[in-house]
Jmol script that loads the backbone (N, CA, C; Angstrom):
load data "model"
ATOM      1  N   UNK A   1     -54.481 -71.790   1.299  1.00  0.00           N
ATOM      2  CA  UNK A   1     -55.701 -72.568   1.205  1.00  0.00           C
ATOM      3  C   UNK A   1     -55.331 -73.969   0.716  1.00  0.00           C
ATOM      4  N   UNK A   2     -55.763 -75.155   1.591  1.00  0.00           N
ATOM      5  CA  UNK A   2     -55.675 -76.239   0.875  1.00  0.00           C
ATOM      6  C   UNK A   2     -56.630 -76.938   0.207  1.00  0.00           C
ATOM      7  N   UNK A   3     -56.271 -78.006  -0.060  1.00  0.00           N
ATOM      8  CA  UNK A   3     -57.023 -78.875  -0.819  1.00  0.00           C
ATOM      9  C   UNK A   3     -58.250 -79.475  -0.351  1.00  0.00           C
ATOM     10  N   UNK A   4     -58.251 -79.431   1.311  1.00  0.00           N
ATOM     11  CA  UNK A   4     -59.628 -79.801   2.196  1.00  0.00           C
ATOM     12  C   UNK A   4     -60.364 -78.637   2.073  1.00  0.00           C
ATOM     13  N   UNK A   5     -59.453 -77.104   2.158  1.00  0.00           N
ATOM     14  CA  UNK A   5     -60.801 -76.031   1.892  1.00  0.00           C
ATOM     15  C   UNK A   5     -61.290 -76.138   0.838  1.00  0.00           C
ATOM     16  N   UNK A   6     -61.007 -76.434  -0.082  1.00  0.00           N
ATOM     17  CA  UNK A   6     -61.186 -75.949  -1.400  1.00  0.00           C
ATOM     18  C   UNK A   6     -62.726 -76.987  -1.720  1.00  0.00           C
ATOM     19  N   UNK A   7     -62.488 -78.460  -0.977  1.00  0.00           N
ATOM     20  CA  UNK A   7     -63.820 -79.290  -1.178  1.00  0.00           C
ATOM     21  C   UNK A   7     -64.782 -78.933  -0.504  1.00  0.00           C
ATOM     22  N   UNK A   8     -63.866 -78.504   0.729  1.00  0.00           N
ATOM     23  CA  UNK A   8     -65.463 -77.878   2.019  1.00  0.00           C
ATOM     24  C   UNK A   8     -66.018 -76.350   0.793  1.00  0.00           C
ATOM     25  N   UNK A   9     -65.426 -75.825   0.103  1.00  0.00           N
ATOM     26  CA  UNK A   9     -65.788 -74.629  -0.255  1.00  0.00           C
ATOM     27  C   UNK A   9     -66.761 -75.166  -1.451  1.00  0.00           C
ATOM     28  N   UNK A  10     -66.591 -75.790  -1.918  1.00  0.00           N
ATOM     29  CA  UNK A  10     -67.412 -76.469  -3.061  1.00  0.00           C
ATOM     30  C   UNK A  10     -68.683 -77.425  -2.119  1.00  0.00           C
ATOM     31  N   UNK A  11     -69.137 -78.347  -1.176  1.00  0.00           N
ATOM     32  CA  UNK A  11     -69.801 -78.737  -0.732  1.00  0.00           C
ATOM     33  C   UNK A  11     -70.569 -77.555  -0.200  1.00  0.00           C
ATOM     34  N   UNK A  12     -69.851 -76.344   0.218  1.00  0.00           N
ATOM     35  CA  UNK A  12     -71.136 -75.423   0.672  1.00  0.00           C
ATOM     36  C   UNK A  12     -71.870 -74.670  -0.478  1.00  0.00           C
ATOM     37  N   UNK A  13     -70.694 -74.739  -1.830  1.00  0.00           N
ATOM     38  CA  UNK A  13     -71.681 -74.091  -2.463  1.00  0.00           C
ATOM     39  C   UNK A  13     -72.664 -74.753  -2.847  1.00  0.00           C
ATOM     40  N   UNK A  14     -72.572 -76.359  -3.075  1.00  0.00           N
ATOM     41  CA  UNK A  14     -73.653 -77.375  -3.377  1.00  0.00           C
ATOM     42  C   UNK A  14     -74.890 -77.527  -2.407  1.00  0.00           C
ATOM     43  N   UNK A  15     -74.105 -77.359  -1.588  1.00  0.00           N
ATOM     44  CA  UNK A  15     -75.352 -76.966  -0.357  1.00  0.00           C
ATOM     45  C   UNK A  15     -76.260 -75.931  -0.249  1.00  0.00           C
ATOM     46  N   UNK A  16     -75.572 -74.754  -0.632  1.00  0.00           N
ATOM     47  CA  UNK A  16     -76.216 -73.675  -1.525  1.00  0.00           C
ATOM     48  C   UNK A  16     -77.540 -73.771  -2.587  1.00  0.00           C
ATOM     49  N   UNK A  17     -76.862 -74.659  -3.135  1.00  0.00           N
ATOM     50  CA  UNK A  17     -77.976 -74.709  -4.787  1.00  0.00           C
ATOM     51  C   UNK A  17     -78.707 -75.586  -4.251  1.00  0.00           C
ATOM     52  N   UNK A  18     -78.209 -76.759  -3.389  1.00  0.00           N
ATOM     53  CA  UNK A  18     -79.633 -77.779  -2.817  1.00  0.00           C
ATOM     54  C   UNK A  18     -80.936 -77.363  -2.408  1.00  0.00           C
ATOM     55  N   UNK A  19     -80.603 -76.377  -1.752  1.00  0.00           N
ATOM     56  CA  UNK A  19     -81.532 -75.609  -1.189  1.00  0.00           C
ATOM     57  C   UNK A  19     -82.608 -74.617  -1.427  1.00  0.00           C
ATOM     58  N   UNK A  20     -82.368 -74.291  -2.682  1.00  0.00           N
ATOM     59  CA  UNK A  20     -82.947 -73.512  -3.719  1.00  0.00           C
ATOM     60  C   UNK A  20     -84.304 -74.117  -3.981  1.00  0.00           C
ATOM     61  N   UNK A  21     -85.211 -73.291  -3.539  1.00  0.00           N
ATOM     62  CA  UNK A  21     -86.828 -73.890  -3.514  1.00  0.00           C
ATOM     63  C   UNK A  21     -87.445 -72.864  -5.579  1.00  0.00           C
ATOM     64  N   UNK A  22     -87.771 -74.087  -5.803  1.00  0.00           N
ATOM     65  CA  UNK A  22     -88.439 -73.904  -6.686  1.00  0.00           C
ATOM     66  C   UNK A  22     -89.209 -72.461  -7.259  1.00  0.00           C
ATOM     67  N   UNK A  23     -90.641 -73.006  -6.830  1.00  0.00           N
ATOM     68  CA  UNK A  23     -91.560 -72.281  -6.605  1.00  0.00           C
ATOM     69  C   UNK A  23     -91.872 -70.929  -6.075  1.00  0.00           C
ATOM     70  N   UNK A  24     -90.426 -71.000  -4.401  1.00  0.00           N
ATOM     71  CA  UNK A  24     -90.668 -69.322  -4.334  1.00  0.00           C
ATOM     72  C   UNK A  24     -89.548 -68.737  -4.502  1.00  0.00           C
ATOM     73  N   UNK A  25     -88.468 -69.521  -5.552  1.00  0.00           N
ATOM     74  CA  UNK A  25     -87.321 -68.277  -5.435  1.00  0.00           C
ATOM     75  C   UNK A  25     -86.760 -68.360  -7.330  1.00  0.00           C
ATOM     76  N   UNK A  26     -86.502 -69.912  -7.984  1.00  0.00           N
ATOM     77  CA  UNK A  26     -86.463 -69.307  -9.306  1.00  0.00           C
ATOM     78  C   UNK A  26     -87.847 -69.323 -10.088  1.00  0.00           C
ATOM     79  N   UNK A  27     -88.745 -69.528 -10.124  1.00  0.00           N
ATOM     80  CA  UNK A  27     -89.936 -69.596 -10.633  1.00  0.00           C
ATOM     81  C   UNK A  27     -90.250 -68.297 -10.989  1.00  0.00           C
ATOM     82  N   UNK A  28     -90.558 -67.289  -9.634  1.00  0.00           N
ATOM     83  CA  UNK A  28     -90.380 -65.669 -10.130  1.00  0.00           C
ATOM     84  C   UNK A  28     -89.138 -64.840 -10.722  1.00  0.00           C
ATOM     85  N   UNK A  29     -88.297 -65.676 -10.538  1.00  0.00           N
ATOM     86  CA  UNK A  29     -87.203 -65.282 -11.258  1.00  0.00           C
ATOM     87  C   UNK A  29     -86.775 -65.609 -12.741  1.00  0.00           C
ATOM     88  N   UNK A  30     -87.382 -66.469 -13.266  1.00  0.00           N
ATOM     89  CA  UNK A  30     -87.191 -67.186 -14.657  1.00  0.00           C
ATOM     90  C   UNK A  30     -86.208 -67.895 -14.653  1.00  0.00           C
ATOM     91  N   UNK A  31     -86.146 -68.930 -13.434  1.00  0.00           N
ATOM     92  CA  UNK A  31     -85.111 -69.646 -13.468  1.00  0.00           C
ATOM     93  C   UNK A  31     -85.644 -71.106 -13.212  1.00  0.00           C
ATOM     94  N   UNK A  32     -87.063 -70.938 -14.119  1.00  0.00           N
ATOM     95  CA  UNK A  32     -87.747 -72.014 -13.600  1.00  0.00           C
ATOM     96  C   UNK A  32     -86.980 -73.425 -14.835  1.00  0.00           C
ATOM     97  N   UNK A  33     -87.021 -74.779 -14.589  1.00  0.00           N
ATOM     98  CA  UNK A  33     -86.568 -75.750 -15.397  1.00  0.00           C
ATOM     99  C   UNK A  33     -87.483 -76.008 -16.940  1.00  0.00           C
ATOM    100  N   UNK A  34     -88.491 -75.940 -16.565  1.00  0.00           N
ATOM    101  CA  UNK A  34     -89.631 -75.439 -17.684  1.00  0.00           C
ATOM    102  C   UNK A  34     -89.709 -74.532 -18.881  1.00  0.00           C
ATOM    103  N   UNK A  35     -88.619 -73.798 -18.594  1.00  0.00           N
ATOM    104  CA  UNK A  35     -88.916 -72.717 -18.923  1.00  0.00           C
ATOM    105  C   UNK A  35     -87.407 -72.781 -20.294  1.00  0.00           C
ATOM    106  N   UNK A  36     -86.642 -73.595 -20.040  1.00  0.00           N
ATOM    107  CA  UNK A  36     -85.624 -73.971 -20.695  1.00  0.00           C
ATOM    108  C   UNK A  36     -85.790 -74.914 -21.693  1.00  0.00           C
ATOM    109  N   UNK A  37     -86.083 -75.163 -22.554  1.00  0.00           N
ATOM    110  CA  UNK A  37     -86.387 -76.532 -23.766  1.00  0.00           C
ATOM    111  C   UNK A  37     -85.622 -75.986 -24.820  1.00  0.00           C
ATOM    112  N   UNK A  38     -85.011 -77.067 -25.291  1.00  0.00           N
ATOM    113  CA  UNK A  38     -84.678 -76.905 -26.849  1.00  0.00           C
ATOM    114  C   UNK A  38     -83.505 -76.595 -26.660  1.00  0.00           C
ATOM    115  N   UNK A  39     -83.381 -75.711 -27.667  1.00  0.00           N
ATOM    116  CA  UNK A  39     -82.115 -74.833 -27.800  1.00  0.00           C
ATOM    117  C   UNK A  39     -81.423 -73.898 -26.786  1.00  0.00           C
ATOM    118  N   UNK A  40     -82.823 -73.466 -25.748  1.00  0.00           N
ATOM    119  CA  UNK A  40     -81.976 -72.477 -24.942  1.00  0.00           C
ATOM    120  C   UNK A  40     -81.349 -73.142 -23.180  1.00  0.00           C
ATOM    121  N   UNK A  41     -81.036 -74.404 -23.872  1.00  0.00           N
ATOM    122  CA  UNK A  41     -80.666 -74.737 -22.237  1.00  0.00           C
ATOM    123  C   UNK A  41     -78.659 -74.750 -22.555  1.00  0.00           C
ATOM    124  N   UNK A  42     -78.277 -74.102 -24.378  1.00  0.00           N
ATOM    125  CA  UNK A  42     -77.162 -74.217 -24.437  1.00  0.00           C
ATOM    126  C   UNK A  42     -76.206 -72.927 -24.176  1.00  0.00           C
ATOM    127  N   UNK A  43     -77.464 -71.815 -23.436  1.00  0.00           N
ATOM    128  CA  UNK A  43     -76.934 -70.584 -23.162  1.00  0.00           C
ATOM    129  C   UNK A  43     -76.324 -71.080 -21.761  1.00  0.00           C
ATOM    130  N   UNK A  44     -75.675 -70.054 -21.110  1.00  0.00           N
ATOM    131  CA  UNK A  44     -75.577 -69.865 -19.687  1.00  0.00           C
ATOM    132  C   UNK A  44     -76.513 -70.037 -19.028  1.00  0.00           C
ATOM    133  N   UNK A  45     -77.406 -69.177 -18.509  1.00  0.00           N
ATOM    134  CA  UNK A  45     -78.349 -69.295 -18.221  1.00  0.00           C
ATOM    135  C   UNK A  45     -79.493 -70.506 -17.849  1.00  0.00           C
ATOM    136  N   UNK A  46     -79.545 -71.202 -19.122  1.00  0.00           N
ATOM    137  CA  UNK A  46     -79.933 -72.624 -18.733  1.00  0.00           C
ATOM    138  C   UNK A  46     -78.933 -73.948 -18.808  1.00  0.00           C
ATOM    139  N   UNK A  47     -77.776 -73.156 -18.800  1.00  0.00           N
ATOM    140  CA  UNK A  47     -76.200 -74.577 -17.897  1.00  0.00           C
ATOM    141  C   UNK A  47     -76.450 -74.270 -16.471  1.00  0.00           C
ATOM    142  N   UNK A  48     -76.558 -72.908 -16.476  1.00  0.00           N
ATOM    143  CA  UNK A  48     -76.840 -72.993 -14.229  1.00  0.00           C
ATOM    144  C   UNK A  48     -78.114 -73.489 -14.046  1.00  0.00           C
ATOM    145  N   UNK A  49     -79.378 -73.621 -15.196  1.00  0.00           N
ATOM    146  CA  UNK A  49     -80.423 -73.877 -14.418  1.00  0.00           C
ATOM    147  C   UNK A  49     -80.553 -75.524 -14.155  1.00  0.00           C
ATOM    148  N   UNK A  50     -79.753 -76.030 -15.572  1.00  0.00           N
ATOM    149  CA  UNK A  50     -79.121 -77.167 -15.285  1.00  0.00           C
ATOM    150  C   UNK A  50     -78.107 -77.373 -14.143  1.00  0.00           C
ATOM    151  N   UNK A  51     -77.721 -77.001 -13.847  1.00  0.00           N
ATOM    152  CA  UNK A  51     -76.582 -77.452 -12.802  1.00  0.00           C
ATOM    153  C   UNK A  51     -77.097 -77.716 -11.246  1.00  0.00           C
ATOM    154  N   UNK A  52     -78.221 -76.388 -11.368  1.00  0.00           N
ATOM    155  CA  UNK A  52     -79.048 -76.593 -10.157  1.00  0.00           C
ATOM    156  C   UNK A  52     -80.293 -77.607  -9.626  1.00  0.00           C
ATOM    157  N   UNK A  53     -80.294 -78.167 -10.817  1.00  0.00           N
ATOM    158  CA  UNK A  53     -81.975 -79.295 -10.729  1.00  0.00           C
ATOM    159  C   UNK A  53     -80.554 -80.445 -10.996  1.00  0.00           C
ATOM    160  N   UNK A  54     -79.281 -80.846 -11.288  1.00  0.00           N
ATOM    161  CA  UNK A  54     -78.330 -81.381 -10.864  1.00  0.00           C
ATOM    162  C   UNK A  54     -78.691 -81.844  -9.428  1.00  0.00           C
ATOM    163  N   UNK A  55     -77.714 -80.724  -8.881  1.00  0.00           N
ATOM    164  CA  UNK A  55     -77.567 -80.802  -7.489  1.00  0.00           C
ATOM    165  C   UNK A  55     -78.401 -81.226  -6.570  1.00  0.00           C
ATOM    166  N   UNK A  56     -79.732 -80.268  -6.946  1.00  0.00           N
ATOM    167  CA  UNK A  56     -80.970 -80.663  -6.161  1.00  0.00           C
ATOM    168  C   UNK A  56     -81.580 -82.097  -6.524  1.00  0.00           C
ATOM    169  N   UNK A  57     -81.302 -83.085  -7.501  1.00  0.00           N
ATOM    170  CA  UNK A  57     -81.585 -84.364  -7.643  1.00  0.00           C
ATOM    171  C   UNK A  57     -80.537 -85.087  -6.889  1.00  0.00           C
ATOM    172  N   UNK A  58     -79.118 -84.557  -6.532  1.00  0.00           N
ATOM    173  CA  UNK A  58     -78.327 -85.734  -6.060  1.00  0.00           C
ATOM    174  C   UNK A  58     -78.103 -85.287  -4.562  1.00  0.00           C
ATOM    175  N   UNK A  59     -79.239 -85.024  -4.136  1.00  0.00           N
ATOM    176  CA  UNK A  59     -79.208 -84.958  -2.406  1.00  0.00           C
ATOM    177  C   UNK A  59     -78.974 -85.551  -1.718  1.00  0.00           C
ATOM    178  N   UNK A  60     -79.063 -87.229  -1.836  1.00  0.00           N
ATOM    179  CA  UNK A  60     -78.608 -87.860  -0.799  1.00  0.00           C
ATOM    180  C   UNK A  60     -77.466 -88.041  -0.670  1.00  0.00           C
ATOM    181  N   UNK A  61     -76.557 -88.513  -2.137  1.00  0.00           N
ATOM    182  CA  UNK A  61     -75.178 -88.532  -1.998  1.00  0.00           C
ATOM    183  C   UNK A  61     -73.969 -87.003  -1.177  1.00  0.00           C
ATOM    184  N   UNK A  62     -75.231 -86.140  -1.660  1.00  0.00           N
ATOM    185  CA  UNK A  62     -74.857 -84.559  -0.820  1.00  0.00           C
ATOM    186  C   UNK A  62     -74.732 -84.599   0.937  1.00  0.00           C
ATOM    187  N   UNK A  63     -75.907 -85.641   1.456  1.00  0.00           N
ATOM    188  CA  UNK A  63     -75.776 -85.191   2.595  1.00  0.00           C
ATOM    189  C   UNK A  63     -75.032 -86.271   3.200  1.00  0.00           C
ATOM    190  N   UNK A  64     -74.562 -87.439   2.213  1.00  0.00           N
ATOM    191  CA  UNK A  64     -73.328 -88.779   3.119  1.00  0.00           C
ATOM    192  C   UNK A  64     -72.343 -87.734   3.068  1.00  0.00           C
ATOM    193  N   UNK A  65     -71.890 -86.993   2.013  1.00  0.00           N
ATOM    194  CA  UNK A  65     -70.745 -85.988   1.512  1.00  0.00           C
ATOM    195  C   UNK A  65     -70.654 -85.329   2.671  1.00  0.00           C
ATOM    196  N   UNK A  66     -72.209 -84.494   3.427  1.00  0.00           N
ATOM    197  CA  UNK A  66     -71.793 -83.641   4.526  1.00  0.00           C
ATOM    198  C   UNK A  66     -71.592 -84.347   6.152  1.00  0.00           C
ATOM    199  N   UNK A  67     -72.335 -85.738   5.972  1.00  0.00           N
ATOM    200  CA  UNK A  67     -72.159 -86.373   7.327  1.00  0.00           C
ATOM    201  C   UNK A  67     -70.228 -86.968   7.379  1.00  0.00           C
ATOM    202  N   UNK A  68     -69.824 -87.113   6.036  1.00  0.00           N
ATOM    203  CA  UNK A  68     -68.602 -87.703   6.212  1.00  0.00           C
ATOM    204  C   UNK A  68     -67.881 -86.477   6.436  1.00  0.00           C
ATOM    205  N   UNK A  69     -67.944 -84.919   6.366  1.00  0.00           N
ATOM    206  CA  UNK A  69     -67.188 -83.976   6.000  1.00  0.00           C
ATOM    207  C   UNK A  69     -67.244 -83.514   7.709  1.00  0.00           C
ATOM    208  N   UNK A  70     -68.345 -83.274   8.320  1.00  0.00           N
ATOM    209  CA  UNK A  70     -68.417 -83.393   9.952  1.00  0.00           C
ATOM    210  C   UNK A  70     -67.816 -84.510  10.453  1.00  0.00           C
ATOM    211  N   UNK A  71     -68.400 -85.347  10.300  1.00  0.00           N
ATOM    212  CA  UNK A  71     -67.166 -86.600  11.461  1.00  0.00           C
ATOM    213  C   UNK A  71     -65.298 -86.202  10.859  1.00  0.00           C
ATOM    214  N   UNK A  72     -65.317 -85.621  10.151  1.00  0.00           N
ATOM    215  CA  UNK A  72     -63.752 -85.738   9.891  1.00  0.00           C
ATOM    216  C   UNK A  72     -63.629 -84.539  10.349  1.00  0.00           C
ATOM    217  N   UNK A  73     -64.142 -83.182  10.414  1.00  0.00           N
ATOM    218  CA  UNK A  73     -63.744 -81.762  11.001  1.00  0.00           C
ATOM    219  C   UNK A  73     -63.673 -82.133  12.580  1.00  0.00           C
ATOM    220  N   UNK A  74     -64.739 -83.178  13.440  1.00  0.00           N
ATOM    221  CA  UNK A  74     -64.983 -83.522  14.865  1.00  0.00           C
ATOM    222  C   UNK A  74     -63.662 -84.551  15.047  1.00  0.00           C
ATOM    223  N   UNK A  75     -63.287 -85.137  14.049  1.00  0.00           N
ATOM    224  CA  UNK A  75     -61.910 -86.006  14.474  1.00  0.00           C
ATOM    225  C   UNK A  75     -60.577 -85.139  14.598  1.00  0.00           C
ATOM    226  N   UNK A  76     -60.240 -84.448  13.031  1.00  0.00           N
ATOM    227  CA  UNK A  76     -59.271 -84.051  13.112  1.00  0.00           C
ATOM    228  C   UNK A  76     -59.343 -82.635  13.942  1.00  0.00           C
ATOM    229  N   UNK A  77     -60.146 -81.988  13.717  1.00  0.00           N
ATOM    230  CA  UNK A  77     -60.467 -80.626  14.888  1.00  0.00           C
ATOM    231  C   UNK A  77     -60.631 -79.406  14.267  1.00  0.00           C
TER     232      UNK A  77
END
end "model"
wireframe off; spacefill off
backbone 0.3
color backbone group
């Protein structure tokens, strides 16, 4: 495995968490951002819920990340 999988493997998982709708998937799950204040965003639990309202705020730089990651798989092959 190289060093290009290893970023494509990380951009899909970001692509992953981008995608993560609120309302109908952590909300019933208690993975809502709300739901974290204070003290408990220093568990686990609210570092991923952090990590995911992350990701999902830096979408655009996500999708130059995926338009540059296609033109280079369509060049090199």
């Amino acid at each position: 495995m190289g060093f290009w999988a290893l970023l494509e493997g990380f951009l899909l998982f970001a692509n992953a968490l981008a995608i993560l709708n609120e309302d109908r998937f952590l909300s019933p799950r208690g993975w809502s951002f709300d739901e974290f204040s204070g003290g408990r965003r220093k568990s686990l639990k609210g570092q991923l819920v952090g990590l995911i309202y992350a990701v999902q705020y830096m979408r655009v730089p996500l999708i130059l990340l995926n338009i540059i990651t296609i033109i280079v798989k369509l060049v090199t092959g």
